[in-house]
PQR file of N, CA, C, O and H, with PARSE charges and radii, in Angstrom:
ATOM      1  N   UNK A   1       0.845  -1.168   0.000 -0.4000 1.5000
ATOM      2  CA  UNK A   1       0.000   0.000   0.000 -0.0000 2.0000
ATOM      3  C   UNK A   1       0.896   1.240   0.000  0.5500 1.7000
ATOM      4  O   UNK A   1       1.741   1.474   0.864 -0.5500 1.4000
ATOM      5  N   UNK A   2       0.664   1.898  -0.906 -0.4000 1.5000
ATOM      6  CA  UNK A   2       1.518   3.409  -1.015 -0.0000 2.0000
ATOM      7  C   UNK A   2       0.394   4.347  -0.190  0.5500 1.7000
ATOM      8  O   UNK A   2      -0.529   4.063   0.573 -0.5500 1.4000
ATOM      9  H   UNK A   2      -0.022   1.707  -1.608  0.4000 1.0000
ATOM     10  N   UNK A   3       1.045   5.879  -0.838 -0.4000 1.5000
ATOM     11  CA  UNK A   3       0.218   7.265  -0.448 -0.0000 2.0000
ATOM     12  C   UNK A   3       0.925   7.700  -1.681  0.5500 1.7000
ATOM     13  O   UNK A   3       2.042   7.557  -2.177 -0.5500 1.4000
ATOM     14  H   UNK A   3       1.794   6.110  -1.459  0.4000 1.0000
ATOM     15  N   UNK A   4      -0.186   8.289  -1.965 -0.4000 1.5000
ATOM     16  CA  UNK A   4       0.375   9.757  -2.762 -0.0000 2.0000
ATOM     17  C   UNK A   4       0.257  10.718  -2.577  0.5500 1.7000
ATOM     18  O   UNK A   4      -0.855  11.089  -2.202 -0.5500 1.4000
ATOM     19  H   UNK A   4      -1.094   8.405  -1.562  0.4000 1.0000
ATOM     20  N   UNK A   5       1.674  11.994  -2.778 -0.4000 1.5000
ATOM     21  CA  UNK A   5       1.818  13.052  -2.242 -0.0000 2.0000
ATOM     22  C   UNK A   5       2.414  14.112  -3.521  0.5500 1.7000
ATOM     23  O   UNK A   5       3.494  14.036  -4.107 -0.5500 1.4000
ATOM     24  H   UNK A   5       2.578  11.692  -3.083  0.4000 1.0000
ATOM     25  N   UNK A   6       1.564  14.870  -3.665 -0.4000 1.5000
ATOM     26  CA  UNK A   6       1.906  15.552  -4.763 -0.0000 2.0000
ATOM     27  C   UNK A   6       2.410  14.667  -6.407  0.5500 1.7000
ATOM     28  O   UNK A   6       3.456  14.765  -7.049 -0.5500 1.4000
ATOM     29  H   UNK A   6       0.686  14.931  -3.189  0.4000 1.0000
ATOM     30  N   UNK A   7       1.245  13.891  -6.648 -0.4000 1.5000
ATOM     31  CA  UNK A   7       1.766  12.860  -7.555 -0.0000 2.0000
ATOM     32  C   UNK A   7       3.021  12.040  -7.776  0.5500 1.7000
ATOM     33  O   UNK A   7       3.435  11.511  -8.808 -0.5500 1.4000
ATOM     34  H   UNK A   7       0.395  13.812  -6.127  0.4000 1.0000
ATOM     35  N   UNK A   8       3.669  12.073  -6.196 -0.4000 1.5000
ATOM     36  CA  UNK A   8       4.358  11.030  -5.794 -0.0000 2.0000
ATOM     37  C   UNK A   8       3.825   9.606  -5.157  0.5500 1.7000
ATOM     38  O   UNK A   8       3.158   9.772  -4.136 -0.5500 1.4000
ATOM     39  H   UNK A   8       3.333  12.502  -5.358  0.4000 1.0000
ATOM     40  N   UNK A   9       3.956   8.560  -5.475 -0.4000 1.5000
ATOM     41  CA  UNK A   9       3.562   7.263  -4.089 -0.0000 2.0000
ATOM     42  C   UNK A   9       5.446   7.209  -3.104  0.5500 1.7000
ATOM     43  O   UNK A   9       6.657   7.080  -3.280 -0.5500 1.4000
ATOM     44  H   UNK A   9       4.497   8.425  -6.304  0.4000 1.0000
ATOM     45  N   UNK A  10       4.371   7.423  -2.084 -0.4000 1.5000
ATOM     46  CA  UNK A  10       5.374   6.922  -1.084 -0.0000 2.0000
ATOM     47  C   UNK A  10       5.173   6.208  -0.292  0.5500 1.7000
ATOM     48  O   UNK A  10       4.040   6.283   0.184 -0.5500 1.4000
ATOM     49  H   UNK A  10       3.386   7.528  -1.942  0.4000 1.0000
ATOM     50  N   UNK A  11       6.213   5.027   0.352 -0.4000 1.5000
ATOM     51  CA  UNK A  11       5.965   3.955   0.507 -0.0000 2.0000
ATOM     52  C   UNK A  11       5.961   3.764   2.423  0.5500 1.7000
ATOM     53  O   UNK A  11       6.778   4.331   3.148 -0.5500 1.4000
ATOM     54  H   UNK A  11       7.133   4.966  -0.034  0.4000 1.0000
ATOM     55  N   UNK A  12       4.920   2.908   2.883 -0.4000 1.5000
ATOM     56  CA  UNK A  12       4.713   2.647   4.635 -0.0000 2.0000
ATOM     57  C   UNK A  12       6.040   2.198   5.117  0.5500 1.7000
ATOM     58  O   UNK A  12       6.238   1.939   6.304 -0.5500 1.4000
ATOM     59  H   UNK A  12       4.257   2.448   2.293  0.4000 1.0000
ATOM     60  N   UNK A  13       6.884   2.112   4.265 -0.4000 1.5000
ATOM     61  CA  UNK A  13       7.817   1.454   5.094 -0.0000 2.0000
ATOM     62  C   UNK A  13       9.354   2.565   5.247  0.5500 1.7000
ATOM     63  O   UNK A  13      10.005   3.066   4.331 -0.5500 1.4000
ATOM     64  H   UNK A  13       6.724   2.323   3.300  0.4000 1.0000
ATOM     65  N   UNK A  14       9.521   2.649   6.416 -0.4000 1.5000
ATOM     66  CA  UNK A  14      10.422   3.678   6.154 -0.0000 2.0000
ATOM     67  C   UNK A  14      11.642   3.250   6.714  0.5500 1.7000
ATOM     68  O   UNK A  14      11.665   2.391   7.595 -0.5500 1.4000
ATOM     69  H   UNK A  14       8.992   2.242   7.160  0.4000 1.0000
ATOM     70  N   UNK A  15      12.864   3.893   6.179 -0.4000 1.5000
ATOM     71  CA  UNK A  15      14.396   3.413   7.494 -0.0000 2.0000
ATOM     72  C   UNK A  15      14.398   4.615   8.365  0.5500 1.7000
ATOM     73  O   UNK A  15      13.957   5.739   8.126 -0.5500 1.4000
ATOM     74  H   UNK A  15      12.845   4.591   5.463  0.4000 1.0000
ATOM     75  N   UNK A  16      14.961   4.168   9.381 -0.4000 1.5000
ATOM     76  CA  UNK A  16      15.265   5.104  10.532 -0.0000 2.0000
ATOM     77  C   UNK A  16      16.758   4.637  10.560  0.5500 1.7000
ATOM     78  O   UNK A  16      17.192   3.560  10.153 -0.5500 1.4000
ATOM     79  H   UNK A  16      15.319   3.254   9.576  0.4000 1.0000
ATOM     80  N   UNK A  17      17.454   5.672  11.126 -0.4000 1.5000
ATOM     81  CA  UNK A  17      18.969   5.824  12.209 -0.0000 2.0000
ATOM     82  C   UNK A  17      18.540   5.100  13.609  0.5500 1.7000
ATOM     83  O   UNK A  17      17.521   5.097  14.299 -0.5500 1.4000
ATOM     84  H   UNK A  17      17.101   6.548  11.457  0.4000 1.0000
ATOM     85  N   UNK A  18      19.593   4.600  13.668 -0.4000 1.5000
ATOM     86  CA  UNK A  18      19.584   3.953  15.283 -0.0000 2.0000
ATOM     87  C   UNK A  18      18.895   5.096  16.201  0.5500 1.7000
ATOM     88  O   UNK A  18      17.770   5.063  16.699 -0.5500 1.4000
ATOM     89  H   UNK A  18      20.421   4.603  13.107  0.4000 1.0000
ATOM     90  N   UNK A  19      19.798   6.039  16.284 -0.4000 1.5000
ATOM     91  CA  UNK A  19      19.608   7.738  16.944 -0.0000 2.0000
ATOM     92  C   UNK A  19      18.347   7.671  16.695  0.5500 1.7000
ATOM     93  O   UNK A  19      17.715   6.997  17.509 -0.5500 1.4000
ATOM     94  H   UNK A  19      20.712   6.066  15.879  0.4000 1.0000
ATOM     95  N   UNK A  20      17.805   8.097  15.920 -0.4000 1.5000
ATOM     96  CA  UNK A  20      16.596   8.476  15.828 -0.0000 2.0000
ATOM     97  C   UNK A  20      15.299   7.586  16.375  0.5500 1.7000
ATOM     98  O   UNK A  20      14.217   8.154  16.526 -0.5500 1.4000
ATOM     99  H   UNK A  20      18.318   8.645  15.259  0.4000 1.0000
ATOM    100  N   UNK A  21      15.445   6.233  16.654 -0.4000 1.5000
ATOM    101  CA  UNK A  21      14.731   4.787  17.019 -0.0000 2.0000
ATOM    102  C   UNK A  21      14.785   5.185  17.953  0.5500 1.7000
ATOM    103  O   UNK A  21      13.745   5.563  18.492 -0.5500 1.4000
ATOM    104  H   UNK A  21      16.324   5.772  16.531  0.4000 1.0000
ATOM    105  N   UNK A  22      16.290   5.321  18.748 -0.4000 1.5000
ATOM    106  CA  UNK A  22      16.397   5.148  20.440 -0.0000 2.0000
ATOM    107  C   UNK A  22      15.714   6.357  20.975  0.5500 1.7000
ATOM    108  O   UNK A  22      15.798   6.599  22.179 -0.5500 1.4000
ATOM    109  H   UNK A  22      17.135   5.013  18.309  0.4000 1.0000
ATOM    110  N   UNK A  23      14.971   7.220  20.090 -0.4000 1.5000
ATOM    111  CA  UNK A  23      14.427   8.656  20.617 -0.0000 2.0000
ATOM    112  C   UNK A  23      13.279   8.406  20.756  0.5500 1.7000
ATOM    113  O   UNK A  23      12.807   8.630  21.871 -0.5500 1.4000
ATOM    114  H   UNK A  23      14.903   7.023  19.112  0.4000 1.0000
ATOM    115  N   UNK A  24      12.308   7.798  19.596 -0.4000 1.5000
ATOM    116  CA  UNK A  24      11.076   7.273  19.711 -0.0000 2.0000
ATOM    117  C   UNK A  24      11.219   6.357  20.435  0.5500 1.7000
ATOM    118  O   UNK A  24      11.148   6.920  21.528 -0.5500 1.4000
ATOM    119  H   UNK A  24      12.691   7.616  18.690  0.4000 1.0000
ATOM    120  N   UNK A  25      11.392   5.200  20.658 -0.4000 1.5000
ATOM    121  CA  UNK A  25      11.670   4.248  21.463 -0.0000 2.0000
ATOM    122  C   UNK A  25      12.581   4.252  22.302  0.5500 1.7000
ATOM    123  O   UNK A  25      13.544   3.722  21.748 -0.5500 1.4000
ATOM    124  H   UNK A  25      11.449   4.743  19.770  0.4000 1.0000
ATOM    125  N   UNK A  26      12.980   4.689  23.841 -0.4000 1.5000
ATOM    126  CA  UNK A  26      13.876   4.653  24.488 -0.0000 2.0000
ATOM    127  C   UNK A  26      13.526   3.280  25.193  0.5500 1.7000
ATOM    128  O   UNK A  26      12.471   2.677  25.387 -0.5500 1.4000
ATOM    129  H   UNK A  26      12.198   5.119  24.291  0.4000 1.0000
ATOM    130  N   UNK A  27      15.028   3.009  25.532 -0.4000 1.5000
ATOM    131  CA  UNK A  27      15.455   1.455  25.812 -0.0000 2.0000
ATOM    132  C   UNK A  27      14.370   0.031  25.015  0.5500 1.7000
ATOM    133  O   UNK A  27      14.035  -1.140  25.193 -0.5500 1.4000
ATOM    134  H   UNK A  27      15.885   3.499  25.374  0.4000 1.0000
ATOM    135  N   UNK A  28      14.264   0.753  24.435 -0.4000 1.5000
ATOM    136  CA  UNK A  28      13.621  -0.852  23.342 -0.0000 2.0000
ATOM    137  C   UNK A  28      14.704  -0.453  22.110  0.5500 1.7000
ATOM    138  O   UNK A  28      14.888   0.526  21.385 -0.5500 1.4000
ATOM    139  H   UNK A  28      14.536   1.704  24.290  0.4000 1.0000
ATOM    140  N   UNK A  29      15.381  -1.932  22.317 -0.4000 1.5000
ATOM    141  CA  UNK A  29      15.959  -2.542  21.148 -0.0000 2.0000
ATOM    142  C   UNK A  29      15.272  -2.821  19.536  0.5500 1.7000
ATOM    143  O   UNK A  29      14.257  -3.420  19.178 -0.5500 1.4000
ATOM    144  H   UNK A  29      15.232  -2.727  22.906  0.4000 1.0000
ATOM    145  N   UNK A  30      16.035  -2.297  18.999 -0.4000 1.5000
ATOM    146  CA  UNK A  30      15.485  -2.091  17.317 -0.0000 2.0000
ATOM    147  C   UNK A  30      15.887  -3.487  17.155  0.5500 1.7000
ATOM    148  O   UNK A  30      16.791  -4.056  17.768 -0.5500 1.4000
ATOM    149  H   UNK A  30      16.859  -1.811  19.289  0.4000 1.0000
ATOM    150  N   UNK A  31      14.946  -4.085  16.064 -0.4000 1.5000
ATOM    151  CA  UNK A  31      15.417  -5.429  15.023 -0.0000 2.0000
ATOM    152  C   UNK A  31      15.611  -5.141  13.987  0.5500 1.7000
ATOM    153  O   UNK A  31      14.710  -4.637  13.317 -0.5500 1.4000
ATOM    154  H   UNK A  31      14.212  -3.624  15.566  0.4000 1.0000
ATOM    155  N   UNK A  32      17.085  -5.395  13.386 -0.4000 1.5000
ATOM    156  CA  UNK A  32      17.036  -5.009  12.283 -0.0000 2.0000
ATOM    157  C   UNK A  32      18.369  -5.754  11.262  0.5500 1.7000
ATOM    158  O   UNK A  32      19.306  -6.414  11.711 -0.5500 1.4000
ATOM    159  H   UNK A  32      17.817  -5.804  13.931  0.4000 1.0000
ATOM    160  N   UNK A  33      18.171  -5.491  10.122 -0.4000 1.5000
ATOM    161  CA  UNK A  33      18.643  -6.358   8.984 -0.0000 2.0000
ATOM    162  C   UNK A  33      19.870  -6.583   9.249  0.5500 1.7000
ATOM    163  O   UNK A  33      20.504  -5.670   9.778 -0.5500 1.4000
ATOM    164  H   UNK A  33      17.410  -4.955   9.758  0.4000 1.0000
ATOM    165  N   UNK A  34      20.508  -7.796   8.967 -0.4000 1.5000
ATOM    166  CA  UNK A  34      22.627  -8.311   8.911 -0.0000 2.0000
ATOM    167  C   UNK A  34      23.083  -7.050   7.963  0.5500 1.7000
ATOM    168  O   UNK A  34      22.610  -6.399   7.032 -0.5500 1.4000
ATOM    169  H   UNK A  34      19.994  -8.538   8.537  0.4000 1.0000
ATOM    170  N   UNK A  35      24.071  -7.084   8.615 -0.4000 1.5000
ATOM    171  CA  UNK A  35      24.784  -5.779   8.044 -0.0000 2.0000
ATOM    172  C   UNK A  35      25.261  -5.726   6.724  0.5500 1.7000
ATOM    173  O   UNK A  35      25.537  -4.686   6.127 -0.5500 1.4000
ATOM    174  H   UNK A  35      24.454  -7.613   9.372  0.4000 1.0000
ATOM    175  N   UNK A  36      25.379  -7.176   6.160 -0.4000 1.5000
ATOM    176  CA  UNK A  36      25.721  -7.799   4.722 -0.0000 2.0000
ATOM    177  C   UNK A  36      24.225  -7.064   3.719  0.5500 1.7000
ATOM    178  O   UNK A  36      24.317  -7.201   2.499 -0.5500 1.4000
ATOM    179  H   UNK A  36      25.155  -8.021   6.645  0.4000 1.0000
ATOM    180  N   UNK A  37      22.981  -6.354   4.253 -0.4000 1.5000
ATOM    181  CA  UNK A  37      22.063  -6.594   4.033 -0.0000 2.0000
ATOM    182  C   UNK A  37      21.720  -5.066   3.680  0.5500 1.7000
ATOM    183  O   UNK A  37      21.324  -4.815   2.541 -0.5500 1.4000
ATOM    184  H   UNK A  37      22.907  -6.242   5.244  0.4000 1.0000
ATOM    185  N   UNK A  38      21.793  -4.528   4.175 -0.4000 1.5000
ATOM    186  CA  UNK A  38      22.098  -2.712   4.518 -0.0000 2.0000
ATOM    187  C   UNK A  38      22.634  -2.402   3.478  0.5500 1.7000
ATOM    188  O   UNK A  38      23.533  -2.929   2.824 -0.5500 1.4000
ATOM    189  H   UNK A  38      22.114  -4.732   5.100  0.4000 1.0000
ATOM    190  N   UNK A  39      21.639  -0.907   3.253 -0.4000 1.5000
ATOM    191  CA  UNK A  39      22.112  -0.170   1.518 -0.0000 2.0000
ATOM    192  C   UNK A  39      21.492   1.343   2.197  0.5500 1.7000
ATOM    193  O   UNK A  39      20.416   1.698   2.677 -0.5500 1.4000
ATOM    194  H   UNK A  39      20.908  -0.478   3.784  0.4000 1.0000
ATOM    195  N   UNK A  40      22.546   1.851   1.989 -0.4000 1.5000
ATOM    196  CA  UNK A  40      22.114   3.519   2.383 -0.0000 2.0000
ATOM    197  C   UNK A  40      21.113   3.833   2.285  0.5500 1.7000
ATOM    198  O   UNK A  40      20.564   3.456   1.249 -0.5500 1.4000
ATOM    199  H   UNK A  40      23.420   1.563   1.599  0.4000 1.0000
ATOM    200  N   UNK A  41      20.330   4.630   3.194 -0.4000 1.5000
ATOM    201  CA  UNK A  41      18.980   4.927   2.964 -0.0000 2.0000
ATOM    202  C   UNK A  41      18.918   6.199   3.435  0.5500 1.7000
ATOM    203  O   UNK A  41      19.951   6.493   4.037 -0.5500 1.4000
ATOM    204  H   UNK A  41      20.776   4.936   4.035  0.4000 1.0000
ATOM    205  N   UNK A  42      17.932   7.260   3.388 -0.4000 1.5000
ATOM    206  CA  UNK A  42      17.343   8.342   4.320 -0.0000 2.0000
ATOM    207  C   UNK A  42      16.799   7.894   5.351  0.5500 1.7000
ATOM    208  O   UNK A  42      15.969   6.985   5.362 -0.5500 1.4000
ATOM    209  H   UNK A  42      17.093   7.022   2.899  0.4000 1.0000
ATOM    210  N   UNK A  43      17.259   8.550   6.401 -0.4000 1.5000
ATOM    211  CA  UNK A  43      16.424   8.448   8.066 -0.0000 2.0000
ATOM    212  C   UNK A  43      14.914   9.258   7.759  0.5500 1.7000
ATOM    213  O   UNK A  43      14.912  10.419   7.349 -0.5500 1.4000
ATOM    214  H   UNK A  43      17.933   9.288   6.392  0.4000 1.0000
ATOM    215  N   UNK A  44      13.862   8.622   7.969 -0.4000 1.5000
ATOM    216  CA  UNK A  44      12.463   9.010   7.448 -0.0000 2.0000
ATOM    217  C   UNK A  44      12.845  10.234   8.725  0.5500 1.7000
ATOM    218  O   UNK A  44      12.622  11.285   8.124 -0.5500 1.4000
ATOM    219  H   UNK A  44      13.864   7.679   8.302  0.4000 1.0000
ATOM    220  N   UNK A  45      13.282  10.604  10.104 -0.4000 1.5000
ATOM    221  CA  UNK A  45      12.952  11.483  11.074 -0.0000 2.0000
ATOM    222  C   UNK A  45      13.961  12.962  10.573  0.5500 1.7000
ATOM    223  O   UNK A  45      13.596  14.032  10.087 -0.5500 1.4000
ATOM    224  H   UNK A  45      13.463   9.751  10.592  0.4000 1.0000
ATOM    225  N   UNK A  46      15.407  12.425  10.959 -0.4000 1.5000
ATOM    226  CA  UNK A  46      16.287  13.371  10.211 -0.0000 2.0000
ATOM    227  C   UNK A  46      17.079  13.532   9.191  0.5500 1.7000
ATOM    228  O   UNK A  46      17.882  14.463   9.130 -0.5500 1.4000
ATOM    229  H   UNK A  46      15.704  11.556  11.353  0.4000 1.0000
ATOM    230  N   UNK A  47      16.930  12.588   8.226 -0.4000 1.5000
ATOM    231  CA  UNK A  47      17.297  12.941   6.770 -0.0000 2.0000
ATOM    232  C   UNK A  47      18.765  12.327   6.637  0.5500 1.7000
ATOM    233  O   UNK A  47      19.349  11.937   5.626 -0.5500 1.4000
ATOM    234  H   UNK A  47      16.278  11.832   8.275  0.4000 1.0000
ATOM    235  N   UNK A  48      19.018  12.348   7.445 -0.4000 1.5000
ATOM    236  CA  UNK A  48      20.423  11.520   7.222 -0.0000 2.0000
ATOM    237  C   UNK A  48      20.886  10.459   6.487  0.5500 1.7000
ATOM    238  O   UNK A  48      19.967   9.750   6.079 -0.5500 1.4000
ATOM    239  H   UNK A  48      18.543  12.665   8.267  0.4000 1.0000
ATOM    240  N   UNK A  49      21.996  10.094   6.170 -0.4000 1.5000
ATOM    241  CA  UNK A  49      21.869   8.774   5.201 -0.0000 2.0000
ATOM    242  C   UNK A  49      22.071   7.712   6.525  0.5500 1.7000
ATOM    243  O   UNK A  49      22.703   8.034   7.531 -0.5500 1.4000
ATOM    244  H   UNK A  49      22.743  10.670   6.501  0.4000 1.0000
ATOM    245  N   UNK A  50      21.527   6.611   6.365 -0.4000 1.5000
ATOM    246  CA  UNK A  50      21.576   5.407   7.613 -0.0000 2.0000
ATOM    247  C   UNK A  50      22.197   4.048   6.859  0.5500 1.7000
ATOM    248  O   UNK A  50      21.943   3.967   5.657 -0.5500 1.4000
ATOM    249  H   UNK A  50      21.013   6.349   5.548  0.4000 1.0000
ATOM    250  N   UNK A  51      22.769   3.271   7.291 -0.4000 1.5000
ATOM    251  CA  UNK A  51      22.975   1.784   6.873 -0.0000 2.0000
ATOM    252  C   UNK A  51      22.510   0.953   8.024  0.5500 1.7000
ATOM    253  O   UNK A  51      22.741  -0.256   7.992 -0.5500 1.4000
ATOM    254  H   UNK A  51      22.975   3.337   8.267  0.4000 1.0000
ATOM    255  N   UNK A  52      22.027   1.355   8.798 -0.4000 1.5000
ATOM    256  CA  UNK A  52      21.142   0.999  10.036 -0.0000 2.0000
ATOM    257  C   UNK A  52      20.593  -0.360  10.155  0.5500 1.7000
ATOM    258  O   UNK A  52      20.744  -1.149  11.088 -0.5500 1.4000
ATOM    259  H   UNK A  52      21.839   2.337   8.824  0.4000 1.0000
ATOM    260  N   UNK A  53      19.676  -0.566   8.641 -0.4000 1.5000
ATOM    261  CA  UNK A  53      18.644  -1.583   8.337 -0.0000 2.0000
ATOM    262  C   UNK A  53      17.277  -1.730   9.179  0.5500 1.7000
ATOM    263  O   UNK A  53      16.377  -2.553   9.011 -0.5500 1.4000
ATOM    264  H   UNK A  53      19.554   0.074   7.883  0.4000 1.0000
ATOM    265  N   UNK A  54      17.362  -0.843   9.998 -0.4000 1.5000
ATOM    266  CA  UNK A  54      16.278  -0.837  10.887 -0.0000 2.0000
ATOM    267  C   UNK A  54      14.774  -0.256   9.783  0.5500 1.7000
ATOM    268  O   UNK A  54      14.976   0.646   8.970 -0.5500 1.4000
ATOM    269  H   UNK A  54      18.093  -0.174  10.135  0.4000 1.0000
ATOM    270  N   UNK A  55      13.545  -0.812   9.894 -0.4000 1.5000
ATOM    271  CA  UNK A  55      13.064  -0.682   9.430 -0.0000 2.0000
ATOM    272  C   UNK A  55      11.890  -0.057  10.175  0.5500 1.7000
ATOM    273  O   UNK A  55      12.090  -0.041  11.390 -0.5500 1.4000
ATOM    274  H   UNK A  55      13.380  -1.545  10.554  0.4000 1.0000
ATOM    275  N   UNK A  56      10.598   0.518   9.756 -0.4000 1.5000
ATOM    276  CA  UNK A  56       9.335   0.334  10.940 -0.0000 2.0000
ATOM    277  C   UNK A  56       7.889   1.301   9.891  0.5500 1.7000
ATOM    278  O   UNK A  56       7.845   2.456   9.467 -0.5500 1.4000
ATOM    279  H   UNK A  56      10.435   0.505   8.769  0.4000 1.0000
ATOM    280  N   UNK A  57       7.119   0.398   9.828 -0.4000 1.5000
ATOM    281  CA  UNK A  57       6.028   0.781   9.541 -0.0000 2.0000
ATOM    282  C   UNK A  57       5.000   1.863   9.832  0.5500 1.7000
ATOM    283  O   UNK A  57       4.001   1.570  10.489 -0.5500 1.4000
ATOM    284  H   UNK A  57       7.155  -0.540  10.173  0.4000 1.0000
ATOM    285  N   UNK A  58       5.220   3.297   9.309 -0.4000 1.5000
ATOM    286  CA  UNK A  58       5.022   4.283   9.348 -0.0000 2.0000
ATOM    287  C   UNK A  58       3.763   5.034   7.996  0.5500 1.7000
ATOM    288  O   UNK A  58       3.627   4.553   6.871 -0.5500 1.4000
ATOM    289  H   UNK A  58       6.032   3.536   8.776  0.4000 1.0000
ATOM    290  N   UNK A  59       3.166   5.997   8.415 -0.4000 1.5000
ATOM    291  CA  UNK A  59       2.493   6.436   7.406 -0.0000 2.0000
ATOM    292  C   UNK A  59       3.169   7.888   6.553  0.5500 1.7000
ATOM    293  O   UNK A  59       3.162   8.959   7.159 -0.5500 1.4000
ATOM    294  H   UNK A  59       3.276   6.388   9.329  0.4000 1.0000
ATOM    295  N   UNK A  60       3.553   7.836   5.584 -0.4000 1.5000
ATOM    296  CA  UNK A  60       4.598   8.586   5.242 -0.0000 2.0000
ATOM    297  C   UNK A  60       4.123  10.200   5.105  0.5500 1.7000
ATOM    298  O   UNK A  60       4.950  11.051   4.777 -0.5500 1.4000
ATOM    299  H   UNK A  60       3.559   6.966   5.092  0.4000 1.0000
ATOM    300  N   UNK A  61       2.648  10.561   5.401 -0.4000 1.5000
ATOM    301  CA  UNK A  61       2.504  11.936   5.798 -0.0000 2.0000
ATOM    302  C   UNK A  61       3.026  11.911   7.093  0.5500 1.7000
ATOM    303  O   UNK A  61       2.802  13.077   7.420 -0.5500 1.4000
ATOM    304  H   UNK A  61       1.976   9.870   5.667  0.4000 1.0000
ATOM    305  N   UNK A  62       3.485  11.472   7.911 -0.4000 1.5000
ATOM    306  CA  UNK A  62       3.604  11.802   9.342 -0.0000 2.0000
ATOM    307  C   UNK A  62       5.298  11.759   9.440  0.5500 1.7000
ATOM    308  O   UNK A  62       5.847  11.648  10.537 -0.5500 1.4000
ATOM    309  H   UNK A  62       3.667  10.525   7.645  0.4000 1.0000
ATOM    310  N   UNK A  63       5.843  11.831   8.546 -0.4000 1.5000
ATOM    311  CA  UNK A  63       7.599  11.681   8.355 -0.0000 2.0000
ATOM    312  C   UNK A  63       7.695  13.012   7.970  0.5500 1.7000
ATOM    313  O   UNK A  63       6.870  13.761   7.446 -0.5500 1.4000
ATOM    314  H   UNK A  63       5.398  11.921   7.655  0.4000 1.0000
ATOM    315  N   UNK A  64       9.331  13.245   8.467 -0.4000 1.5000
ATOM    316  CA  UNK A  64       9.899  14.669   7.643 -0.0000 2.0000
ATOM    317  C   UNK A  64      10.312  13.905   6.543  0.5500 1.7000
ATOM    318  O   UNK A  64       9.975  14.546   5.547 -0.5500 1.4000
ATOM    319  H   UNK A  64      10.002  12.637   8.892  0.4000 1.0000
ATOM    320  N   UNK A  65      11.016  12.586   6.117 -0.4000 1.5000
ATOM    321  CA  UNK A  65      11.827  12.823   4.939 -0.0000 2.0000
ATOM    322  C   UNK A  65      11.380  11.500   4.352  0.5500 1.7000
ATOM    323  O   UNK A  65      12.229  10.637   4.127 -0.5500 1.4000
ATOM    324  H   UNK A  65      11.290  12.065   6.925  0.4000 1.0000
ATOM    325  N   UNK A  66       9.895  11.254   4.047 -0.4000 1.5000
ATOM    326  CA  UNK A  66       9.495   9.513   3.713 -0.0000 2.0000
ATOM    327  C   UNK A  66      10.051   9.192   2.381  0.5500 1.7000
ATOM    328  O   UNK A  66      10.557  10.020   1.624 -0.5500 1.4000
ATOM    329  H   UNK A  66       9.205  11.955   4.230  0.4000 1.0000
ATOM    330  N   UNK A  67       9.915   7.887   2.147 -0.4000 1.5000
ATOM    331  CA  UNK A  67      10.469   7.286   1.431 -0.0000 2.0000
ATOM    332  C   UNK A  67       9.484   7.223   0.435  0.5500 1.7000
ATOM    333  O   UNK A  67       8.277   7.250   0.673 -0.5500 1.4000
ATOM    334  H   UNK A  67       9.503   7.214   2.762  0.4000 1.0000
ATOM    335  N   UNK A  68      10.123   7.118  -0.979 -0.4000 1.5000
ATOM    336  CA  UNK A  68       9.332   6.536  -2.432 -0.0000 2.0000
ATOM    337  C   UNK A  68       8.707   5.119  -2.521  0.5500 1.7000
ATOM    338  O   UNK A  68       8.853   4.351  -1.570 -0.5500 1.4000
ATOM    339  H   UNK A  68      11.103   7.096  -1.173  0.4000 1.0000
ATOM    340  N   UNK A  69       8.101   4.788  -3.488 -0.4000 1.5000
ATOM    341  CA  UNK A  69       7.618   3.786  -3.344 -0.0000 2.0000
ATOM    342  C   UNK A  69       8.520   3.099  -4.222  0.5500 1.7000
ATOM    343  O   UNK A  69       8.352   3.497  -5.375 -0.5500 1.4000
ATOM    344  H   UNK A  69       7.982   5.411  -4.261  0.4000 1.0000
ATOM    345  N   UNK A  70       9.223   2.408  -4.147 -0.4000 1.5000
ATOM    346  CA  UNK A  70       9.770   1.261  -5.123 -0.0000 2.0000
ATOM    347  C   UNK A  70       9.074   0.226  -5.790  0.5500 1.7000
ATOM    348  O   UNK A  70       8.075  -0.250  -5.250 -0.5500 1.4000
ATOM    349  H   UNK A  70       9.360   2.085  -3.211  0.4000 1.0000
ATOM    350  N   UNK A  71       9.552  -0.288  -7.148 -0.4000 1.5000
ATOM    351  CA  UNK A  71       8.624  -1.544  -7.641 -0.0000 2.0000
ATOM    352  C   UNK A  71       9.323  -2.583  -7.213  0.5500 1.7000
ATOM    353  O   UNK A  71       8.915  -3.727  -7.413 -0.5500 1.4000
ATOM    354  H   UNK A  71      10.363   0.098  -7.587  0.4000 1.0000
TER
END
């Protein structure tokens, strides 16, 4: 399921930065992808590039920097 935003789809699934997880979530441990697995992404909170792999199901009006929808 996408959204579209200004005749963009952008996609529920967003990456976060560790930093940015441990802010929304303090002391809960993120699950997230083997590091073999990880491909630069934008932090959906602060824009940053992440290799994090952390992932989390978000609605991408409610992000500063959401993600596209990929095929």
């Amino acid at each position: 399921m996408a959204v579209e935003i200004d005749g963009k789809l952008y996609s529920w699934t967003q990456s976060i930065c560790a930093s940015c997880y441990d802010k929304r979530f303090p002391g809960r441990g993120a699950v997230a992808l083997k590091p073999e697995y990880c491909e630069p992404e934008q932090c959906c909170d602060c824009g940053e590039q992440t290799d994090a792999g952390i992932y989390m199901r978000q609605d991408p009006r409610t992000v500063n920097h959401p993600a596209l929808e990929t095929d």
